[in-house]
C-alpha positions, 0 to 999 in steps of 0.5 A: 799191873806194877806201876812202881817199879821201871818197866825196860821192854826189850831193844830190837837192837836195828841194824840197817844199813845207811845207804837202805832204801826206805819202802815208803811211798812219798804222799802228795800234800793233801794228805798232811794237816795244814800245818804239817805241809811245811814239812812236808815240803821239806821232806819230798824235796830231799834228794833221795830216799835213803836211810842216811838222807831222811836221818840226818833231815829228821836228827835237829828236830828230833834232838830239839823234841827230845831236849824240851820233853826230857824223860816226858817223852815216850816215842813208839812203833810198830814192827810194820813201820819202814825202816827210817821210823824203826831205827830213830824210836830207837834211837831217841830212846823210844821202842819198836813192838808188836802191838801187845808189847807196846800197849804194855809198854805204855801202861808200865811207863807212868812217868812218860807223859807224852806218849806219840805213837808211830802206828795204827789208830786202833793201837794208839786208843789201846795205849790211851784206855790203859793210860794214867790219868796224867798221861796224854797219847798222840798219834802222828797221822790219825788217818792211819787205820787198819782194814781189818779194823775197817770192816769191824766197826761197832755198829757191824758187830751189834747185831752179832752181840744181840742176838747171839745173847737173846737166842743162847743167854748173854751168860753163854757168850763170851766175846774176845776180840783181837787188837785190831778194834776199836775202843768201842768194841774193846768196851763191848767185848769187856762189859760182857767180861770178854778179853782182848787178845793179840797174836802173840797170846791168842791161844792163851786167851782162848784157852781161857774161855774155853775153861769157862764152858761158854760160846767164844765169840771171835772179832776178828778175824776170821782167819786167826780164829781158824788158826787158834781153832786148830791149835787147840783142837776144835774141829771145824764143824764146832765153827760158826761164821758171822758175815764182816763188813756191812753185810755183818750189820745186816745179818740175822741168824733167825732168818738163816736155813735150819742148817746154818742156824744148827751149826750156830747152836753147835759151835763152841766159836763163832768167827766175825769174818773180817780180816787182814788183807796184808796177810790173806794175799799169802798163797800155800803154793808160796809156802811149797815154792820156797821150802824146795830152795830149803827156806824155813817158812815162818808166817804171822797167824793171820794168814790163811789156815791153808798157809799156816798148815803147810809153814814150819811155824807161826807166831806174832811180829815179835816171835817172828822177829826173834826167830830170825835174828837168833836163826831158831831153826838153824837153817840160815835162810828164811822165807816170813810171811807178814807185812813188807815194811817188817819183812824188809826191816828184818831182811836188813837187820839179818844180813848182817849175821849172814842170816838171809831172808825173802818176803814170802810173797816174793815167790816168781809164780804164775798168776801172782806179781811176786812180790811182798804186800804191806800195809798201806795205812800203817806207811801213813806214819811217815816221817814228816808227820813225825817231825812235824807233831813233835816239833809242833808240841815242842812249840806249843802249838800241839794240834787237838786232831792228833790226840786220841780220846777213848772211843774216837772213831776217824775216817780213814779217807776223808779223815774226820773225827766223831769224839764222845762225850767226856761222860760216854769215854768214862763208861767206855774207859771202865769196859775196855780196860777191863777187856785190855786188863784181862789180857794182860792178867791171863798173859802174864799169869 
């Protein structure tokens, strides 16, 4: 990686209109620390949501941060953060990305010391393994993590890892997993030589091992591993599934029927099966209702197989996002099947090039609510956390919940943290980023 020369990523140049409603859900107190409920307070008694309104209650304290921090500062979002969020990281000199591109961000920027991220937990602990030294990362709600990720923890994914290294040889399986983990199983996945990849590289990194003759083990998800799978002509019966969730943790192969246990032995990938439940909601019957109004159907690869098949094409937030505003198809009109705060986003950012764009989801068919699905954990990033840390930290009063160590594990509903020990975060440090260092290697090759 080049840390000596500026890094600049790319500007999602946000265009969204004053009077925008924002697409976040108001939460009442109990869901802000202590000392974040002033701000709180302040916030819910504005007397609207609109983009305007919630700009100009943020720009004093974001002006005051920016001017005690300087060039110190380096504030970051996710494409799936509303649009409020988007537009002031912007604005303050921050940047909006996928999650490769913000874990990259980070890793090229040394002499940003204080990072703050507006996303997801597991994100912000990938920008603290590929951090310096020097540089402290902050995540504005820690309580912000991802159901994909929930129902992949480490402790659910051990046993696919024993035992598919004592019945096949830890030399035969070479373990990949997606972003959407933890930094514990990022270390697992590297001290076995494996690689991280997200859904913009994913069919790199599969590539890769798949050079390298062994059995790919794929956490998660299941639905993205079905996809990459095809892309790169591995049949299904060259597929294995290893339960998610809890039922993962209790699983063993050895007690499985001889067919199952076969198609293990057959397998060139086997498949952790959680998954995203944004992006499972999405139905083909969908993808069908709107090609016949002569919509481009573009979907994020974590939709089912069956959704992906039938789209005109696929591709990371980021693709998505580029897809769109550069009308790549020529048709003008597109119907993207990912996360709402996204979709909404860029239905904004569109409109003004005469682009149109709908949330897929948003298909008026019977059984279904029409309507687009976001990511509730994501939205926990709201905009009080985000004034409330930065102005905290300005005042010296940092709080030490919000700053994410290497392996950090926090509960998503009652919000308590488990921290490892200064010793087990350097083991974890070394593993992980050699998982987070191999993506970036092979992406960029």
């Amino acid at each position: 990686m080049n840390t000596t020369t500026l890094y600049t990523p790319p500007k999602t140049q946000f265009t969204l209109p004053p009077d925008m409603p924002i697409c976040q859900v108001d939460y009442p107190h109990d869901w802000y620390q202590a000392e974040f409920i002033p701000y709180a307070e302040e916030y819910l008694a504005l007397p609207d949501r609109k983009l305007s309104t919630i700009t100009n209650w943020m720009r004093p304290y974001m002006d005051r941060a920016q001017q005690h921090f300087g060039d110190a500062l380096l504030l970051l979002a996710h494409y799936y953060m509303g649009g409020e969020i988007v537009k002031l990281i912007e604005q303050f000199g921050g940047y909006v990305g996928d999650s490769y591109q913000l874990s990259v961000i980070a890793s090229k920027r040394p002499e940003k010391s204080i990072i703050v991220e507006s996303a997801v937990h597991f994100m912000a602990e990938s920008i603290c393994l590929l951090a310096q030294p020097h540089q402290r990362v902050y995540i504005t709600n820690p309580k912000a993590g991802c159901t994909m990720e929930m129902f992949a923890k480490d402790f659910m994914v051990e046993p696919a890892f024993t035992e598919l290294n004592q019945r096949y040889g830890k030399n035969n399986i070479l373990p990949i997993c997606y972003m959407n983990t933890s930094g514990r199983l990022k270390g697992m996945t590297g001290a076995q030589g494996g690689a991280v990849c997200t859904s913009s590289n994913v069919k790199k990194i599969f590539a890769w091992a798949l050079a390298k003759n062994k059995k790919i083990l794929f956490i998660p998800d299941q639905h993205m591993g079905e996809n990459v799978a095809g892309w790169l002509n591995i049949p299904p019966e060259k597929i294995a599934y290893w339960p998610g969730g809890t039922a993962g943790a209790q699983y063993c192969l050895a007690d499985q029927d001889a067919q199952t246990q076969q198609r293990f032995n057959d397998a060139q990938v086997i498949l952790f099966c959680s998954q995203c439940s944004v992006h499972a909601y999405y139905q083909p019957e969908m993808v069908e209702y709107w090609k016949r109004k002569n919509y481009h159907v573009a979907v994020h690869p974590e939709c089912r197989k069956v959704v992906v098949d039938v789209a005109d094409s696929a591709g990371s937030t980021a693709y998505l996002w580029d897809y769109v505003i550069h009308d790549r198809a020529g048709t003008q009109k597109y119907a993207i099947g990912t996360e709402n705060h996204m979709v909404e986003n860029l239905k904004h950012a569109a409109q003004a090039m005469g682009i149109t764009v709908v949330n897929l989801g948003d298909a008026p068919l019977a059984g279904l609510p029409g309507m687009g699905c976001g990511c509730a954990t994501m939205s926990r990033n709201d905009p009080p956390h985000l004034v409330a840390l930065l102005d905290l930290m300005r005042q010296g009063k940092t709080p030490d919940y919000n700053q994410v160590k290497p392996g950090d594990v926090v509960n998503e509903f009652t919000g308590v943290r488990q921290r490892l020990t200064m010793s087990e975060q350097a083991e974890l440090i070394v593993n992980a980023k050699r998982a987070l260092e191999n993506m970036i290697k092979i992406t960029e090759a």
